[in-house]
Each structure stands twice: as C-alpha cells, then as structure tokens.
C-alpha positions in Angstrom: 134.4 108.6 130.5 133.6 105.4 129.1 133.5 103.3 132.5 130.9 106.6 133.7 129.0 106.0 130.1 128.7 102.3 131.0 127.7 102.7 134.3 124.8 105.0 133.3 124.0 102.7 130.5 123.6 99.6 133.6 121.6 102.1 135.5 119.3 102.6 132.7 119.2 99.5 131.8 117.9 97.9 135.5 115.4 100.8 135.4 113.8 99.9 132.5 113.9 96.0 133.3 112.0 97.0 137.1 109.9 99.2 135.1 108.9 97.0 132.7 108.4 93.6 135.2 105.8 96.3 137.0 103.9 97.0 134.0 104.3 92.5 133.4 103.1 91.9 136.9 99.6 91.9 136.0 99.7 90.2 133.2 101.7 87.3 135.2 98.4 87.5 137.8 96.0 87.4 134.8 97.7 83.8 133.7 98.5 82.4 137.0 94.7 83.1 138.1 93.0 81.8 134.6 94.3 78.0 136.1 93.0 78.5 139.2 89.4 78.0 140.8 87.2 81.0 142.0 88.2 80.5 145.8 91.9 80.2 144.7 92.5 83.6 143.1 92.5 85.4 146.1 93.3 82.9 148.2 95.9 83.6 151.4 98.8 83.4 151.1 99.1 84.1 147.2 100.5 81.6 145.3 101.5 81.4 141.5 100.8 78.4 140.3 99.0 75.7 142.5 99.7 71.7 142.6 96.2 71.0 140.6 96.4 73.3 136.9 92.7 73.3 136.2 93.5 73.3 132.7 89.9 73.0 132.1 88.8 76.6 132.7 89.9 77.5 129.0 87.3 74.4 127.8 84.5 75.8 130.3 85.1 79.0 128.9 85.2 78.3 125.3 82.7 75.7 125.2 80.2 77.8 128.1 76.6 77.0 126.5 75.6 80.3 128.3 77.6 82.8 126.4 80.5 80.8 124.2 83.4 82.5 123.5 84.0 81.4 120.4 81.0 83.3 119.0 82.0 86.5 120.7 85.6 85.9 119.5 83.4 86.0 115.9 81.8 89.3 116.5 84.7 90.8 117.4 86.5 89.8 114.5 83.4 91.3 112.0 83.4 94.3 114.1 87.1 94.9 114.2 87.6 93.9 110.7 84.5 95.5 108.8 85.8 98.9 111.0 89.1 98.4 109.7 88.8 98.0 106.6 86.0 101.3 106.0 88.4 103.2 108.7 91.3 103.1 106.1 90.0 104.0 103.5 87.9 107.0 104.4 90.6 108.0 106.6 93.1 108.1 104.0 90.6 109.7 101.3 90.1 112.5 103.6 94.1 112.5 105.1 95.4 112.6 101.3 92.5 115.8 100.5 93.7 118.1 103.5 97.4 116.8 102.9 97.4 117.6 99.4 94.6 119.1 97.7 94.0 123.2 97.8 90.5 124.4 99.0 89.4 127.2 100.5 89.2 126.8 104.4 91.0 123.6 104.4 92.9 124.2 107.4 90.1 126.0 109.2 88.1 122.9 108.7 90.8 120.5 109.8 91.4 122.9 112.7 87.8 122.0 113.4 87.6 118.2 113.0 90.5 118.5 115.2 88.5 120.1 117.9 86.0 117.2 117.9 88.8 115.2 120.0 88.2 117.1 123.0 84.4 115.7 122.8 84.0 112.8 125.7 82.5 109.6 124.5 80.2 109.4 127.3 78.5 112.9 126.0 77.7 111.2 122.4 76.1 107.8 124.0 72.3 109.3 123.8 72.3 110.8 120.5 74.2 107.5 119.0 71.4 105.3 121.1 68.3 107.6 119.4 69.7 107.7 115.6 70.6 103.9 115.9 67.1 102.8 117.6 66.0 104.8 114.6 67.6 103.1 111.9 66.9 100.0 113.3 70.6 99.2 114.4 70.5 99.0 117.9 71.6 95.5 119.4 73.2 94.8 116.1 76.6 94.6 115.1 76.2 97.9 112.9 75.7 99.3 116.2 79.8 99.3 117.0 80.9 99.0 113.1 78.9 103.0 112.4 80.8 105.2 114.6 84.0 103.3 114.0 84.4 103.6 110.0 85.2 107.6 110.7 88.3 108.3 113.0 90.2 111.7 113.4 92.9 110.1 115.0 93.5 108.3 112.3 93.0 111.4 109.6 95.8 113.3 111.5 97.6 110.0 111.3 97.5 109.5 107.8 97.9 113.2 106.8 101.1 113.6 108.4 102.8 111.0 106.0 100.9 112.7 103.1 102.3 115.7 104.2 105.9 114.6 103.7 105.4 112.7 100.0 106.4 115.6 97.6 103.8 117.8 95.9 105.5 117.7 92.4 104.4 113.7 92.7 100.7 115.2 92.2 101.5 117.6 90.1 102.9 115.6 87.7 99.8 112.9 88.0 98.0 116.2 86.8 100.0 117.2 84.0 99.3 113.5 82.8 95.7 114.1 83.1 95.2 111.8 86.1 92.5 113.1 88.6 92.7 113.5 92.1 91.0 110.0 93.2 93.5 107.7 90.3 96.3 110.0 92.2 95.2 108.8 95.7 94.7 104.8 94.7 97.6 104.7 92.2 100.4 107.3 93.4 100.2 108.5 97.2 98.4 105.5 99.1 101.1 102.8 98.1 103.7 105.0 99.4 102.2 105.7 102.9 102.4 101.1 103.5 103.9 102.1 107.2 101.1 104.6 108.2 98.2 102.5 107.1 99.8 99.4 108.8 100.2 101.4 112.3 97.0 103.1 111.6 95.3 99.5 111.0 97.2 98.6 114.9 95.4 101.2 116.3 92.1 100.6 114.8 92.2 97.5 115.2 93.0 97.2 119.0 90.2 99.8 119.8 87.8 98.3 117.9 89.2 95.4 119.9 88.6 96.4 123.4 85.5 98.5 123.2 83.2 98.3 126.4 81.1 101.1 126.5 79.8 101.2 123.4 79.3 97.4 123.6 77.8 97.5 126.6 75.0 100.0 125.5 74.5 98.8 122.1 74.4 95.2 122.2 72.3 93.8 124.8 71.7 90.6 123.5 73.9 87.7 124.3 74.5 86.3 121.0 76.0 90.1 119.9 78.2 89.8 122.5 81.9 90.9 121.9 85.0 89.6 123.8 84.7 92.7 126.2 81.0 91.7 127.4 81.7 88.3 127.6 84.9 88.9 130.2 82.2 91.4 131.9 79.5 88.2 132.2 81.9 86.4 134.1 83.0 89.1 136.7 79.5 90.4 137.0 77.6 87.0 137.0 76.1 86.0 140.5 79.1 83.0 141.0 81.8 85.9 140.2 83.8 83.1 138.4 87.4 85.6 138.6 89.6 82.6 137.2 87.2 82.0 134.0 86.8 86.0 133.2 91.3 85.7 133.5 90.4 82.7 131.0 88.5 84.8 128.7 90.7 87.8 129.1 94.6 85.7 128.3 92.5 84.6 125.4 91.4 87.7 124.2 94.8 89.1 124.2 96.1 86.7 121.8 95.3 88.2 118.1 96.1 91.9 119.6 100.2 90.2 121.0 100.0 88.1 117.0 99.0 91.6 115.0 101.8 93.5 116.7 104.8 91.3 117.0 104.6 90.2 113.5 104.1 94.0 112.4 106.1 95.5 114.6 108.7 97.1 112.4 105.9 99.2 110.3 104.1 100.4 113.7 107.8 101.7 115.0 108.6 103.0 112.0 105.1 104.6 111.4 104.5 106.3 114.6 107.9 107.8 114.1 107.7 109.3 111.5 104.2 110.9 111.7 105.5 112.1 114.7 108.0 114.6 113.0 106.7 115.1 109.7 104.3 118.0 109.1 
C-alpha cells in the first residue's frame, strides 16, 4: 500500500511539474524576447537567449520620450491604489450590513446585486462613456478610479467572513450602546485582516491590468496606464515585439511582490470564504 501511495504521489507530482512548466513557458518567451531586437523575436530557428543581450531595451523603454513608462507605471499606481483603498471600504460597509444587520428584503436585494454579475462589461461601455463625458471625467484618471470603488465580487467576498464572526459579538456591542458603524470600524472589520488582504489582491491586480476601460477612457497619452502603453508598442507602425515584452516583464513586477509577500493571507482568505456561509 505504501510503495502504490508513493507511486501515485510521483505520478502526481510530475503532472503538476509539466503542468505547471506549460503555464511558465510563456512567461520564459516573454523574458527571453524583452532582450532581443524586433527581427529576433520570431526569428528561425528560435533561440532563447542570443550572443548580444540588448540590455538596453528596458532603458528605451523606460526612458521612451514618446510615451515613458515611468509615468504610466504612476497612473497605474493612483488608479490601482485610490480604487483600492475606496473598494474596501465600501465593500466591507455593505459586506458587514447584509452579513449582519436585519432588514427587510436583505437577501432579495443581495440576490439582486448578485445578478448584476451576469452583466458583460462591454454592454455598460456607452452609458459609462455618456455619464463620464458629462461630468467632465472622460480622459481622466477618475475615468477608471469611478467604476472601480464599487465591486460585488468583493461584497460577496467580504460577507462570507462576516458571515462566520458570531452574532452575539454585535449583540453585545449593542447592549453596550455601540451603534452599527463603531461595531463595523472597532469590532468586526479587525477580525476579517485575511479577507480584506485577499480582497485587496484581487482589487488590486484588476485594477492593474484593465484594457478596455483604459482603452476607451483615456485617450491621451500622458493618462496612459501600463496596459496602453504595452498596446503602443505592439500596435505602433515599427511593431517593436521585444520593447512591448520590456514593458510587459516590467509590469508584472509589483503584482509577483504584492502576492509573494502576502501570500499566506490570500491562501488562507480564499479558503475560508469559500466554505463559510
């Protein structure tokens, strides 16, 4: 039994390591082509790294007087972070008032905000491009910072770990005349650390990597974000492949920081709003 249990376990165990050098593969093509020229990326036959490492592309590409990454490495950062921040805590407000606060039609109206999932993106592009030409946001950085402050993804998130704190926790913040906001800010939201670090992940890397809005929204080069600027490369008449690899093994950087360093929280976060509730 236990030389068939270790067998399995080396069978597993070689599945998961070809899986996972698939899913590395192009990431390994992204870096081996960012120190390449244009001509050499899909030059015949391919070669990983070649005699001559143009270091150099990450200088062009950072230091490009055309569109600089640095500055849309700067709107990203306001976008992603300004999001973040409002994201949390109206997502939590809300999470913490359909996890633990009675109201008539609570449920029907969560069922409801639930439904709102199933709307495409694309479907919302026009009425977000009229109200924002309207309130004079368009090609600003409001523009992607607006829709992102209110997220049901991360309402369901959140609620789930409100849902498993014990009600007599706000009861008793009750009895001591506390009222429902104090109980939010001083009880429940310290208690619920993993789920607004995972939920912060998630927010973070989609507010991250947003194209579509980007591209609609900002047309203006200097409100570029790090996904436009990787498009400017691919789409510009040269087609300079190796510089938008530049841009995008750049790009990657804060998301591979954010969850290696809070890794533990986003495991342990995930799994447990996955069971509670």
């Amino acid at each position: 039994m236990k030389k068939h249990i270790s067998i399995e376990k080396i069978l597993l165990t070689c599945l998961v390591g070809v899986g996972a050098a698939v899913f590395l593969l192009p990431l390994l093509w992204m870096l081996s082509s960012s120190f390449k020229t244009s001509m050499q990326v899909f030059a015949s036959p391919f070669r990983w790294l070649e005699e001559n490492v143009r270091w150099k592309n990450y200088l062009e590409v950072w230091t490009s007087p055309d569109v600089p990454f640095w500055r849309s490495i700067v709107n990203s950062l306001i976008v992603s972070i300004v999001s973040l921040a409002g994201q949390l805590v109206i997502s939590s407000m809300a999470a913490f008032a359909f996890a633990k606060i009675p109201f008539k039609g609570r449920n029907v109206l969560f069922m409801m905000m639930l439904v709102t999932m199933m709307i495409p993106v694309q479907a919302l592009i026009i009425p977000r491009y009229m109200v924002f030409y309207q309130l004079k946001v368009y090609d600003t950085l409001w523009s992607m910072i607006l829709p992102n402050l209110f997220s049901v993804t991360s309402i369901f998130l959140l609620r789930q770990f409100y849902m498993g704190l014990p009600d007599e926790l706000v009861e008793a913040a009750l009895i001591d005349g506390a009222g429902y906001f104090r109980i939010w800010l001083k009880v429940m939201m310290p208690l619920t650390k993993n789920g607004l670090i995972s939920t912060a992940i998630l927010a973070f890397i989609s507010s991250w990597n947003e194209y579509l809005s980007a591209l609609v929204f900002l047309p203006s080069s200097e409100n570029y974000t790090i996904a436009l600027t990787i498009r400017w490369y691919i789409y510009d008449t040269a087609q300079q492949y190796n510089l938008a690899m530049c841009a995008a093994a750049s790009a990657i950087i804060p998301i591979v920081i954010i969850y290696v360093t809070a890794q533990k929280y986003f495991e342990d976060g995930i799994a447990v709003s996955a069971v509670k509730g």
